[in-house]
C-alpha positions in Angstrom: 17.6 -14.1 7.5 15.9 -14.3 10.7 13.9 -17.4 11.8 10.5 -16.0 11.7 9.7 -18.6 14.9 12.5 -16.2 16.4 11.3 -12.9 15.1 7.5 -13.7 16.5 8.2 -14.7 20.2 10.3 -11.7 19.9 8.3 -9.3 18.6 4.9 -10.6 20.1 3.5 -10.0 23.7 3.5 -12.6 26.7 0.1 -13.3 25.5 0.5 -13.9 21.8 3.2 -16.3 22.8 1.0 -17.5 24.9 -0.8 -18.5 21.4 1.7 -19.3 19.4 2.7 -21.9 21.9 -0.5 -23.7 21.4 -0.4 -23.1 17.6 -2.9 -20.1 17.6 -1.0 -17.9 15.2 -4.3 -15.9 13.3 -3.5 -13.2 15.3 0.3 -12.9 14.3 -0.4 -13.6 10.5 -0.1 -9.9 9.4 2.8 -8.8 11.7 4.9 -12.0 10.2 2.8 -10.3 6.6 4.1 -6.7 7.3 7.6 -7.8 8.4 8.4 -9.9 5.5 7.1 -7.0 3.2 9.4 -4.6 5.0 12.5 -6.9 4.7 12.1 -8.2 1.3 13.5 -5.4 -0.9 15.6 -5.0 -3.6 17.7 -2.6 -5.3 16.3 -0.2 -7.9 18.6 2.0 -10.1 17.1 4.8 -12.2 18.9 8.0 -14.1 17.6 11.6 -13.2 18.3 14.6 -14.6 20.9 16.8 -12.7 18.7 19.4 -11.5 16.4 17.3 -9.8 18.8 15.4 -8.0 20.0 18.6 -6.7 16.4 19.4 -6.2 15.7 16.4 -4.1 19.6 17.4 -2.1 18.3 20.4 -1.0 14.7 19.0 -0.4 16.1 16.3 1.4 18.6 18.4 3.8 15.6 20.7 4.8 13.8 17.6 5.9 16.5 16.2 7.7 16.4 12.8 5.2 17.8 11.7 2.7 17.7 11.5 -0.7 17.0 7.8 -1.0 13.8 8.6 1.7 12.3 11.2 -0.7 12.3 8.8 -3.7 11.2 5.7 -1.8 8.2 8.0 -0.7 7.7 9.2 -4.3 7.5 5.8 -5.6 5.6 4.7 -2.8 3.1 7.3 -3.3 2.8 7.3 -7.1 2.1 3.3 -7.0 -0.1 3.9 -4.2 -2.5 6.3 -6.3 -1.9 3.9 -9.6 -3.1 0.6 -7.8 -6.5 2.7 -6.2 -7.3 3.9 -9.8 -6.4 0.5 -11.8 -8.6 -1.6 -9.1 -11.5 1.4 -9.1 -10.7 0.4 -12.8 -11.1 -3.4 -12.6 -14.1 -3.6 -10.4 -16.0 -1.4 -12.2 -15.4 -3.5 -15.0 -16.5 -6.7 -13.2 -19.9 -4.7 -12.1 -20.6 -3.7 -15.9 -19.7 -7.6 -16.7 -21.9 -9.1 -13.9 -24.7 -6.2 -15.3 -24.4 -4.6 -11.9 -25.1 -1.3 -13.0 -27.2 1.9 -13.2 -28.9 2.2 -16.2 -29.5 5.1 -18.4 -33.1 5.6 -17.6 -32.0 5.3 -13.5 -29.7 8.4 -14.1 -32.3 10.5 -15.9 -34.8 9.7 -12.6 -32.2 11.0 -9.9 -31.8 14.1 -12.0 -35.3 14.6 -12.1 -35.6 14.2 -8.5 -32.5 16.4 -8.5 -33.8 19.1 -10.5 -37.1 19.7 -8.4 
């Protein structure tokens, strides 16, 4: 593993190591965040059915990637829309909870206002 002391005054500019010389390192915080979530991985293994995999092949050669590229985008993707919707999910539910919410007779007003 790389010594993240190494990978910052590698990675940063003459002036952020300018800052992480006099122990200023806000600014380098997510960089050191993004890297380490780029680098930790691990390996997944999944079964697919045969015509998909020949699917993804051909999808895969078009696009001048490869096959591991198009699933690690699918994933990425599919989690991407599942954590919006189950956080949507969660703070609507701490709204309700805290009574932060439009009531019934509220609703009916805007329609009326709506409606002319």
């Amino acid at each position: 593993m790389i010594n993240k002391g190494c990978y910052l005054s590698l990675y940063a500019g003459a002036r952020q190591r300018s800052r992480l010389r006099r122990g200023v390192i806000r600014d380098s915080l997510l960089e050191l965040t993004v890297w380490r979530q780029l680098m930790e991985k691990i390996n997944v293994t999944c079964r697919l059915a045969v015509d998909d995999v020949a699917f993804l092949d051909k999808l895969a050669q078009s696009m001048e990637r490869d096959r591991s590229y198009l699933i690690k985008k699918a994933v990425s993707e599919y989690i991407a829309l599942h954590r919006w919707q189950i956080e949507e999910v969660e703070r609507a539910l701490a709204e309700y909870e805290a009574g932060d919410f439009t009531t019934d007779k509220q609703v009916k007003e805007v329609f009326k206002e709506l409606r002319g």
